[in-house]
Structure formats: structure tokens, C-alpha cells
C-alpha positions, 0 to 999 in steps of 0.5 A: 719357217723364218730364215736366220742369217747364217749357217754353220757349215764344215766350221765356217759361218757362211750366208744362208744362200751360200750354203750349197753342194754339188747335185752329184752329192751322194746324200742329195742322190741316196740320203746318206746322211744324219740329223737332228732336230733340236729346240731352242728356248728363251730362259730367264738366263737367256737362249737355252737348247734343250737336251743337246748332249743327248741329240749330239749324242744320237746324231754321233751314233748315227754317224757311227752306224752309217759309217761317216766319220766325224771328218770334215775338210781335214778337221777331225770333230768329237761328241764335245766340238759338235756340241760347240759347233751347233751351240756356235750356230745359234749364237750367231743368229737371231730369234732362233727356235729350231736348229737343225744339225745334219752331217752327209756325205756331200761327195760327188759320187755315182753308186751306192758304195759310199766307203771314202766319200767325203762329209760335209756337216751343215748346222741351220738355224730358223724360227719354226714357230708352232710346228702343227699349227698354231691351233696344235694346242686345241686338238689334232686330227689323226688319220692312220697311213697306208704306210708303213714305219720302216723298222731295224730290217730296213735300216737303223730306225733309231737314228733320224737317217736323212733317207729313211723319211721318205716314208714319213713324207708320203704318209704326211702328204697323204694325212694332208690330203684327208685333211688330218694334221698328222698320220699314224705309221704302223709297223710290221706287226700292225702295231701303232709305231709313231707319227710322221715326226713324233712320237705317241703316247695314250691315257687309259685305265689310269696309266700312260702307255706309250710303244717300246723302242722295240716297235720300230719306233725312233728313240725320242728325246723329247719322248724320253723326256716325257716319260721322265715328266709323267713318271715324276708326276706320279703316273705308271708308265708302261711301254708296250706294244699298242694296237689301233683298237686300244689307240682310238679307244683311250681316254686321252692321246697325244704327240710328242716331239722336238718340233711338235713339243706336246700335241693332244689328239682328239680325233683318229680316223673320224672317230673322237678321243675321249670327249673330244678336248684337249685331256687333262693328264697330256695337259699337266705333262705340257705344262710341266714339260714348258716350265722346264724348257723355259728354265722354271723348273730347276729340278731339270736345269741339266737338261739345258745347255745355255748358249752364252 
């Protein structure tokens, strides 16, 4: 990761390293907050952040589940002005592929009542890079975790809640530790949810299959926007509920996610997907998926927000 310069923050552009709350905040102690990842790509019409109305929108509705107003030292901001904040942001940086909004309650508060703690809303922008590795593209390693994908018993799974990653963390650490770049989260059930930060899709008996939201899983952006690619490719889509056995056994698996972009698996638990390469279908869906984030595709132009 490359700092950038500067970070919007409660609609001021400050210095990256004085960015700063207080160790009593209440998100810092109980992970009351809300974010989004969101990518920025360079477009023949210049910088360009792919489907921002539809993480603002998500970030919104998070805010509107944990019940943090969109109140911040006094100014009142709507859907449209944090969409103007967060694009304001990456305009005053450079080399930007990755902004981060995140709205939490940054109030010096002890307790878990959270009702009238003040919020604080914090845009950061960096150079990610390839979030993966660079090697992403080659393959991936999967191991499946010991735990759990939190579900809509545990909190709102499909709003990116600063304290449900905990899991996500742990589960990552241990795929680390085994050597694997990402871990498989089963939910209750032990149905396949998602991965630590993206979602999952697989390639069998000619069809994509990917779990429903009713899994516990986070409703992607990125997800929903693959699910759109492939179903205009012409491929049948289902979303249902997926078991290790028909995971490990497909013809084709990957990831997909803001950070991760596209990323074709091709082992799972020491057991090779396919023919252990890189599919053919996740690699027509990649290279559909690049040509319209990068403005080549115009058939999608309403999914950029173009930042000058």
C-alpha cells in the first residue's frame, strides 16, 4: 500500500498524519462504524470510480441500520454530498486506486450504548496495487477456515460493518499461516458464504453458480456486477446455496471483490480446481469486467463516475 497525501475528513482536507481521533472513541473500542472499499481506475476520459452511487448507497444504508446519522460537526450530508465528498477526495490526491470511505462514531464514550455519540466520517485514498498479490492472476491458493461467516443473527451481514471483520481477520491470518492466500468462511449451515473480503463464484455443468445473499453472504458490488457480465455473456447464473463438495469439485472457481478485482482459484484444501490453470470462463468474465472499468466498454459507461 502507497499513502496518498491527503484525507478527507468531516469535510476538511487534512494531512495524512493528522488524521487522528481519540483512543476513547467508540468505534476504535466496539467497531461502530461503517466502510466501503471502492476502486478507482484510469479511463481514456481520465480517473474514474467504479460504481460509486451503488457503494454510497450501501455505506447509507449501513449508517441507516447501525443508527449513525449522516451528522458531522453540525453539517448534515445526504446520499449526493457523500458521493461529492468521496469523489472530492480523490481528487485531491495522486495515483489513486483504492478509496476507503468510512463513517464511525468517533465520540469518547465507555459503554455500548451508542445513542448520542458523535460521528466522524473519514475518506482515505491509497495505491493498493494488486490486492492478492501480483501473481493473483496465475492462480490462488484456498484453504477453508475454522471460522465462521458471521450471518443476519450476528449482525447486518450485508452492510461492511467495521466490527463484524473480526472474523474475517482471524480467518485470513490463519489461511497466512497454511500458506494459502485466502480462506473459505462457511456459514451456519456449512454452506460456502464468501472469502475473507470477496465473494465466490464456481463453473460446473456449463453454468455459473455463486451463493444467494440468503447465505449470509455481503451483497458485493463487484459481485452483482459480475453476475450482470457473465449473464450478458450468455452464460445461466444461479445463485443457490453451494457445498464444499460441489466447491472443490468444479471446473472452474474464483474470487471477486473491490480489492481482489477477479481472481481464479486453483487449489482448495491441497486439492487442484480443474486442471490446475487459470479457466476459461472467469477469464473471459476478467477481461470483460477490465475493458469496462477502464472506460472501453461503453455498453456500461453508467457505472463510472468520472472524477474531473
Amino acid at each position: 500500500m502507497e499513502k496518498c497525501e491527503k484525507i478527507w475528513f468531516n469535510g476538511k482536507l487534512v494531512d495524512w498524519n493528522d488524521a487522528k481521533v481519540h483512543v476513547l472513541a467508540h468505534a476504535l473500542n466496539y467497531g461502530t462504524g461503517v466502510f466501503e472499499g471502492i476502486r478507482v481506475y484510469n479511463t481514456p476520459k481520465g480517473p474514474a470510480i467504479f460504481r460509486l452511487k451503488d457503494h454510497a448507497k450501501r455505506l447509507v444504508d449501513g449508517c441507516k441500520m447501525m443508527g449513525i446519522d449522516l451528522v458531522f460537526e453540525g453539517k448534515e450530508y445526504t446520499y449526493q454530498t457523500v458521493m461529492d465528498a468521496i469523489k472530492e477526495a480523490v481528487r485531491a490526491n495522486k495515483n489513486v486506486d483504492y478509496v476507503k470511505p468510512c463513517i464511525f462514531l468517533s465520540g469518547e464514550e465507555v459503554g455500548l450504548n451508542p445513542v448520542g455519540v458523535p460521528a466522524s466520517f473519514a475518506i482515505t485514498c491509497i495505491n493498493m496495487g494488486a490486492y492478492l498479490g501480483k501473481n493473483a492472476t496465475a492462480g490462488i491458493k484456498l484453504v477453508t477456515s475454522s471460522w465462521q461467516r458471521p450471518d443476519y443473527l450476528c449482525g447486518p451481514a450485508g452492510a461492511k460493518v467495521n466490527g463484524s471483520y473480526v472474523a474475517s481477520c482471524l480467518a485470513k491470518r490463519e489461511a497466512i499461516r497454511q500458506g494459502a492466500n485466502e480462506a473459505v468462511m462457511l456459514n451456519k449451515e456449512g454452506h460456502v458464504a464468501e472469502c475473507t473480503g470477496e465473494n465466490i463464484f464456481m463453473y460446473k455443468f456449463g453454468k455459473v453458480f455463486t451463493p444467494s445473499v440468503a447465505e449470509g453472504i455481503l451483497q458485493g458490488v463487484t459481485r452483482a456486477s459480475i453476475i450482470q457480465i457473465a449473464k450478458d455473456l450468455g452464460y445461466e447464473v444461479c445463485e443457490c446455496p453451494v457445498t464444499r463438495f460441489q466447491l472443490t469439485t468444479a471446473d472452474e472457481v474464483w474470487l471477486t471483490g473491490t480489492a481482489a478485482e477477479v481472481a481464479p482459484v486453483t487449489e482448495i484444501d491441497g486439492r487442484t480446481v480443474g486442471d490446475g490453470k487459470p479457466g476459461e470462463i472467469s477469464a473471459k468474465i476478467h477481461q470483460k469486467f477490465s475493458d469496462i472499468a477502464t472506460g472501453k466498454d461503453h455498453k456500461y459507461d453508467d457505472w463510472l463516475d468520472y472524477v474531473e
